[in-house]
C-alpha positions in Angstrom: -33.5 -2.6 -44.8 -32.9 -1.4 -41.1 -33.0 -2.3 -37.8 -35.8 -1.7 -35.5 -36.2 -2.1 -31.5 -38.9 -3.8 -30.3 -40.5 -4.6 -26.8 -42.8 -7.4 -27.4 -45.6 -9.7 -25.9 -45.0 -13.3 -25.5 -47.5 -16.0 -25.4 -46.2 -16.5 -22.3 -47.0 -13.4 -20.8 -43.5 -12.7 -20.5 -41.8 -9.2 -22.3 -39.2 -9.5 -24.7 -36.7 -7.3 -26.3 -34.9 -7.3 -29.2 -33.6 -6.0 -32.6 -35.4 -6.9 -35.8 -34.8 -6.4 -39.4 -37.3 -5.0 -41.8 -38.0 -2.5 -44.4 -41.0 -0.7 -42.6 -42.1 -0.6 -39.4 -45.2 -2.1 -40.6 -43.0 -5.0 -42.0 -41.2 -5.1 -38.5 -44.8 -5.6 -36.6 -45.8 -8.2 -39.3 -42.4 -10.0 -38.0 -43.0 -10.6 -35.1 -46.8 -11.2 -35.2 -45.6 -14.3 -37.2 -43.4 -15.6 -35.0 -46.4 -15.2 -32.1 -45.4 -11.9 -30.5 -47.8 -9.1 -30.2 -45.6 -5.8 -30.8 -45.7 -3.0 -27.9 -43.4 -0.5 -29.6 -41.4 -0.6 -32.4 -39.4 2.6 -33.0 -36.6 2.9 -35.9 -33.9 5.5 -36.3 -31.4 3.8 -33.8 -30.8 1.0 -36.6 -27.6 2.6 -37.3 -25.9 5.7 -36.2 -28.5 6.7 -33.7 -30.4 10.1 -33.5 -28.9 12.6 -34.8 -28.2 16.0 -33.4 -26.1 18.5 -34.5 -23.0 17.9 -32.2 -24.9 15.7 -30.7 -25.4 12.1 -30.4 -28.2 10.0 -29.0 -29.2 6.3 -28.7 -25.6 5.5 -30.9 -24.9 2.0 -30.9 -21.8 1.2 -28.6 -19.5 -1.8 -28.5 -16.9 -2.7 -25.9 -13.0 -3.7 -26.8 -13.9 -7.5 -26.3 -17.5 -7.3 -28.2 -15.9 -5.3 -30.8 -12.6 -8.2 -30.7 -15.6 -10.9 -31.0 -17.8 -9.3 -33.5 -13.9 -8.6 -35.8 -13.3 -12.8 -34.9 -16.3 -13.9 -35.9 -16.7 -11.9 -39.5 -13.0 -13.0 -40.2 -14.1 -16.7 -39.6 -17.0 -16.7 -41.5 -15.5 -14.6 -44.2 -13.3 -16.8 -44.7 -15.7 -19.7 -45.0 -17.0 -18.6 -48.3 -20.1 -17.0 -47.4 -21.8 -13.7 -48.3 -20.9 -10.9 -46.7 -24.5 -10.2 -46.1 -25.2 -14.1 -44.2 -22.0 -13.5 -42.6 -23.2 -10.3 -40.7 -27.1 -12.2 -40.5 -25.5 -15.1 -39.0 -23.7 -12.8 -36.5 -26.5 -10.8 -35.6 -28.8 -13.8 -34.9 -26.2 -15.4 -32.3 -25.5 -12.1 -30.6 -26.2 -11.9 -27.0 -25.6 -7.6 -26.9 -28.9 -5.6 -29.0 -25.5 -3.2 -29.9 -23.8 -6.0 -31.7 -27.0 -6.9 -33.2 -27.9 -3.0 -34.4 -24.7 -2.9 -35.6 -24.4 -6.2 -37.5 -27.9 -5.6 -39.4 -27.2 -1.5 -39.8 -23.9 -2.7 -42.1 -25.5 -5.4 -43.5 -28.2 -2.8 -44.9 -25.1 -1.1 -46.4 -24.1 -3.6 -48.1 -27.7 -4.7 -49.7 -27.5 -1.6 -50.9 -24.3 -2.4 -52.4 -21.8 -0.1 -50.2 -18.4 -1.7 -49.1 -18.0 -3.3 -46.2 -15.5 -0.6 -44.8 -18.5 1.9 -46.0 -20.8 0.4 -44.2 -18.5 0.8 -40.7 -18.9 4.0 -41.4 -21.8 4.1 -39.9 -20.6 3.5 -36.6 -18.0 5.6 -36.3 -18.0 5.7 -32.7 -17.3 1.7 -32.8 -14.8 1.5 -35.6 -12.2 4.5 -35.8 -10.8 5.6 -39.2 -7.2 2.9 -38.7 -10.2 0.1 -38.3 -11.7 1.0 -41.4 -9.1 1.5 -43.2 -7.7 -1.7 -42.6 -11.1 -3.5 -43.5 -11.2 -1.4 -46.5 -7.3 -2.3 -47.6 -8.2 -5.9 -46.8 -10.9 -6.0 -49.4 -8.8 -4.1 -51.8 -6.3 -6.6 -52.1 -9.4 -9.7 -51.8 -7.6 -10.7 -48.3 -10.2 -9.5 -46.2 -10.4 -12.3 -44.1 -6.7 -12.6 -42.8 -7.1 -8.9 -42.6 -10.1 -9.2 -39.9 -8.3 -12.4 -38.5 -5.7 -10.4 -37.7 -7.0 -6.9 -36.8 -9.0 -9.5 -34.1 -5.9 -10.5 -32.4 -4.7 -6.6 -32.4 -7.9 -5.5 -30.6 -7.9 -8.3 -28.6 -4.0 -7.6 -27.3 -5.5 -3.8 -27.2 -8.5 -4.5 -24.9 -6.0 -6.8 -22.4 -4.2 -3.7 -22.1 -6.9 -1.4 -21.2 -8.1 -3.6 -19.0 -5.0 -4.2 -17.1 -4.5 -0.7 -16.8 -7.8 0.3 -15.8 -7.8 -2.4 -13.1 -4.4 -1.5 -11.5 -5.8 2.6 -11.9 -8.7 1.6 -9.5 -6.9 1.7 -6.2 -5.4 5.2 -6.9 -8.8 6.1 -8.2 -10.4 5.8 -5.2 -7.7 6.8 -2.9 -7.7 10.1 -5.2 -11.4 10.8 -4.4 -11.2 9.9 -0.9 -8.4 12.0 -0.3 -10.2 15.0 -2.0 -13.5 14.3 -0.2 -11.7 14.5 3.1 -10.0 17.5 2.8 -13.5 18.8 1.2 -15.1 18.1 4.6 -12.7 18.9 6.4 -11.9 22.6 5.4 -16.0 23.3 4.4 -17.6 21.8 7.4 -14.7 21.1 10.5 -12.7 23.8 10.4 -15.1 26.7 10.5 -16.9 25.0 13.5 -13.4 24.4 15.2 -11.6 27.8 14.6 -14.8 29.8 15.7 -13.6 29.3 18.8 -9.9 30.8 18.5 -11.9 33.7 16.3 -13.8 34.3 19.6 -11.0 34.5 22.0 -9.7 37.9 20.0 -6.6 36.8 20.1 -3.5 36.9 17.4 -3.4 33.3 15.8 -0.4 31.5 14.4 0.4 32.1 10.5 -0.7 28.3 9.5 -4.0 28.8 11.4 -5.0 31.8 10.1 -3.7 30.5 6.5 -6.1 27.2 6.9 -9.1 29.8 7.8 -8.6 31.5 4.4 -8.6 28.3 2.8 -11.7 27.4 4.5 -13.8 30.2 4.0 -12.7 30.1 0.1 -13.0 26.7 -0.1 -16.7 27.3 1.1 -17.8 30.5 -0.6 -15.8 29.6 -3.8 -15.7 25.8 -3.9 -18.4 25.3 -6.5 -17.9 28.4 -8.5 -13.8 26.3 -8.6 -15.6 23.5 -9.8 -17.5 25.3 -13.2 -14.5 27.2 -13.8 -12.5 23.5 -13.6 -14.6 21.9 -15.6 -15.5 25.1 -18.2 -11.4 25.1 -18.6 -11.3 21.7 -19.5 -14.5 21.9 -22.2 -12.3 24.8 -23.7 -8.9 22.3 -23.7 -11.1 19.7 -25.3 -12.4 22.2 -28.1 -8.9 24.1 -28.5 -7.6 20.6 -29.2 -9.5 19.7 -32.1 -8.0 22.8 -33.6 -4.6 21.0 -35.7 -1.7 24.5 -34.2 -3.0 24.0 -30.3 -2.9 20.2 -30.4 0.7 19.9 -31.8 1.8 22.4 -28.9 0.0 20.3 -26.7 1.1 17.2 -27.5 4.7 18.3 -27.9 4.7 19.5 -24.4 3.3 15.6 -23.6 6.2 14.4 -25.0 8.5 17.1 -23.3 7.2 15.8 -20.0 9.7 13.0 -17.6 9.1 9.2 -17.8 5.2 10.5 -19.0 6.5 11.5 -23.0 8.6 8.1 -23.4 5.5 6.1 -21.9 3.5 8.0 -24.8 5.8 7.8 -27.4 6.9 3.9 -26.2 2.8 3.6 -26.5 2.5 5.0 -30.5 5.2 3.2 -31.3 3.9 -0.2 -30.8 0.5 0.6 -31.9 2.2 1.8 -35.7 4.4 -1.4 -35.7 1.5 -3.4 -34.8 -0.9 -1.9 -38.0 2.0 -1.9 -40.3 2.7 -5.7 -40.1 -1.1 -6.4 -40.2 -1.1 -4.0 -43.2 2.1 -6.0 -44.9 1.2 -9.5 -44.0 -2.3 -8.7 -45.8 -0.3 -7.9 -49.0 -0.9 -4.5 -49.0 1.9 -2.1 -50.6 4.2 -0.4 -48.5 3.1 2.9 -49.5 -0.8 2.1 -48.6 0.1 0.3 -45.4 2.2 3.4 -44.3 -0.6 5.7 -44.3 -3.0 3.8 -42.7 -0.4 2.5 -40.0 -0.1 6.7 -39.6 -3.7 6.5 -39.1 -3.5 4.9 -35.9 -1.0 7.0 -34.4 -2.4 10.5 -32.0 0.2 12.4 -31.8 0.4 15.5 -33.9 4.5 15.3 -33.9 4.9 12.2 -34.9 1.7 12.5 -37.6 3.8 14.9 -38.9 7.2 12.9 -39.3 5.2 9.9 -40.5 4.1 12.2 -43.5 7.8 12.6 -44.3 8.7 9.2 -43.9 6.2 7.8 -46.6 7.3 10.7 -49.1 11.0 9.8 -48.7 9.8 6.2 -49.0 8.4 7.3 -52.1 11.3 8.7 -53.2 12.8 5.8 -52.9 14.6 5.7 -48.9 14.3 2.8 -47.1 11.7 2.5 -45.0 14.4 1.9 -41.9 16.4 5.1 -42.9 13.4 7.9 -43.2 12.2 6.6 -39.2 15.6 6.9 -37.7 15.9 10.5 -38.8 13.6 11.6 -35.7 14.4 11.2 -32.0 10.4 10.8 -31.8 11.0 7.5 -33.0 13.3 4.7 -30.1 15.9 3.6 -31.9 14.8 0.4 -31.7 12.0 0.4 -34.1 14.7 1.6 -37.3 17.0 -1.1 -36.1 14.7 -3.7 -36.2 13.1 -2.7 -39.8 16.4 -2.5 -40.7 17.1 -5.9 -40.2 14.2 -7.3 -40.9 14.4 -5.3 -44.6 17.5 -6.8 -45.2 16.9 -10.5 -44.2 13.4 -10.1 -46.1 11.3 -10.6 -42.6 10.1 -7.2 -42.0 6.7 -8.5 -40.9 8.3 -10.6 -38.0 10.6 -7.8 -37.0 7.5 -5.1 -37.0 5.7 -8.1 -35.0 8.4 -8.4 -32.6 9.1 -5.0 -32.0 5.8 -4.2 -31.6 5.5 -6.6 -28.7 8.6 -5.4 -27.5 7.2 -2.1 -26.9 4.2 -3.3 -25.8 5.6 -5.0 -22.9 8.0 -1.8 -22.4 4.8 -0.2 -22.0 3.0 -2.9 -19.5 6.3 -2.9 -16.9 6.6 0.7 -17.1 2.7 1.1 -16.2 2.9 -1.2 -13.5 6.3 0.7 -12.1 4.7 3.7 -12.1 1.1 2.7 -10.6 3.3 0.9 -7.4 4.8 4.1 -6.8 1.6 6.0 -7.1 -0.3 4.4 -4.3 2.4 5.3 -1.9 2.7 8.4 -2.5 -0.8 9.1 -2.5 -1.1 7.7 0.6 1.9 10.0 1.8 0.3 13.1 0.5 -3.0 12.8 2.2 -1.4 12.0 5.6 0.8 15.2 4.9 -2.1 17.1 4.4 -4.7 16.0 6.9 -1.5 16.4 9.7 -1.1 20.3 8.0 -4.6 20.5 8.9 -4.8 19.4 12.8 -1.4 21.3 13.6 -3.0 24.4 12.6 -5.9 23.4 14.8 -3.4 22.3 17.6 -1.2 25.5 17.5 -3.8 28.0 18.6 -4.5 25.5 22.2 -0.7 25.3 22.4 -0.1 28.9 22.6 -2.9 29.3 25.4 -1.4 26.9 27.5 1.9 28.9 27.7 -0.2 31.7 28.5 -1.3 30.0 31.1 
């Protein structure tokens, strides 16, 4: 089975929208005749992944933090209640408010009836549920503790998308101070000055250094301004495609990590995400060895990727778990200290618990620290620069009057 979209004619007169499930498109119409509806289009092919283009995709189903917290609740709750996997995602699909949540409920569900995995079927969506997510689904039904797995990857999204969404709030003021800033200056030097210093050009007469600096600007900033703007945006295409590449990434993210206040944000940042998947990977009875690699799953960054590997073969080998971490200075000392204790007094889920809400609230002050200061300095920066500007208007009328 898939899903199909349809726009449809009520009796009412009324259109209506919606996802329906069905093994044709013929079936699909037959649907929703019976249930009084006269079809206007029904098109597949968006059931699941979307259209597919090669390095391209279209129509994919998307799903925000909180949908995607929701739709992890409410298959952990229902899991839990006993029922089939495929009534639990049915049941889910049917109560949905979003057409994504429904596509993507009915597109795994169709997985499933054709006796796939649940974590399988998420692999559909990739764009919804990264590799950590599915991996954890996929642990949880290994070990037949799927739902306290999805019970608990819930509350980590949840926590996730709070965070997001505090920082994107407080990043809203700077964001449009940043662009209003930039727009000014744009009009300024492309439309002002030229109009303003035509007048000193006419006089013939030598001009102060600052003035004739700001006319150079100008005249770039117009000739050149969008040809700037390609090469801007052509240099950061080629970032994003020399980063997929594994050497350039770990020199790039090492330099991340080499930067002030920005590299123990990051690191501060990985840290609590790995504590956070390794005590939902423990507390769902997974092995230590298992919940290791798919804890390394959710961390980005290429250097500590690569000291994660280590740690789970000295593990292997037979290290604690506290002792391989603490041999890095990529990882705060407070994470081995904390496992430590926690692998001696036999809570190590608690301690991974606590320190990852430790971190996390490191994380959350040091944000907010650093977004106060921001706005200032913003603000400081485009004062500095507009008053650059109108002195080396003003000096040109200053010199004249002494002339005169």
């Amino acid at each position: 089975m898939a899903a199909f979209d349809y726009t449809a004619l009520a009796p009412d007169g009324s259109q209506r929208r919606g996802v329906v499930e069905a093994d044709s498109e013929r079936q699909a119409r037959k649907q929703l005749r019976d249930q009084k509806l006269t079809p206007l289009a029904v098109s597949a092919g968006r059931g699941r992944v979307g259209l597919r283009v090669p390095g391209i995709r279209l129509g994919a189903a998307r799903m925000g933090g909180e949908e995607l917290a929701l739709f992890t609740r409410l298959l952990g709750t229902l899991s839990a209640s006993g029922l089939p996997l495929d009534d639990v995602l049915t049941a889910i699909a049917r109560q949905a408010d979003s057409r994504n949540v429904t596509r993507v409920a009915l597109g795994i569900r169709a997985r499933i009836l054709e006796g796939q995995s649940l974590a399988t079927g998420m692999e559909e969506f990739p764009q919804i549920f990264p590799d950590d997510y599915r991996a954890t689904v996929g642990a949880g039904e290994r070990t037949r503790h799927l739902s306290m797995v999805l019970q608990r990857l819930a509350s980590h999204v949840e926590n996730r998308d709070r965070m997001n969404k505090r920082l994107r709030l407080a990043m809203v003021y700077p964001a449009v101070l940043s662009v209003t800033a930039v727009l000014v200056v744009t009009g300024l030097l492309a439309y002002v000055v030229p109009e303003v210093v035509k007048v000193f050009i006419d006089m013939k007469q030598e001009l102060p250094l600052l003035t004739r600096g700001l006319i150079t600007l100008s005249a770039f900033a117009r000739d050149y301004g969008l040809a700037l703007l390609l090469a801007l945006f052509s240099g950061f295409q080629g970032l994003r495609w020399m980063l997929r590449k594994d050497a350039p990434r770990f020199v790039f993210h090492r330099f991340l990590l080499g930067v002030p206040v920005l590299g123990k944000l990051l690191l501060s940042t990985e840290t609590a995400r790995f504590a956070r998947m390794l005590g939902i990977m423990l507390g769902s009875s997974v092995d230590m060895l298992d919940a290791l690699a798919i804890a390394s799953r959710s961390v980005t960054l290429a250097p500590l990727q690569r000291h994660l590997k280590q740690v789970i073969e000295e593990v292997r080998e037979g290290s604690a778990l506290s002792r391989a971490l603490a041999k890095s200075a990529l990882v705060p000392p407070l994470l081995p200290h904390l496992i430590g204790s926690g692998e001696s007094s036999g809570n190590l889920i608690e301690m991974l618990d606590t320190g990852a809400e430790s971190f996390e609230f490191k994380v959350q002050n040091q944000l907010s620290l650093l977004l106060g200061l921001l706005e200032p300095l913003l603000i400081l920066l485009m004062g500095a620069i507009v008053l650059t500007i109108v002195i080396a208007i003003l000096l040109p009328i200053f010199e004249m009057n002494q002339l005169v």
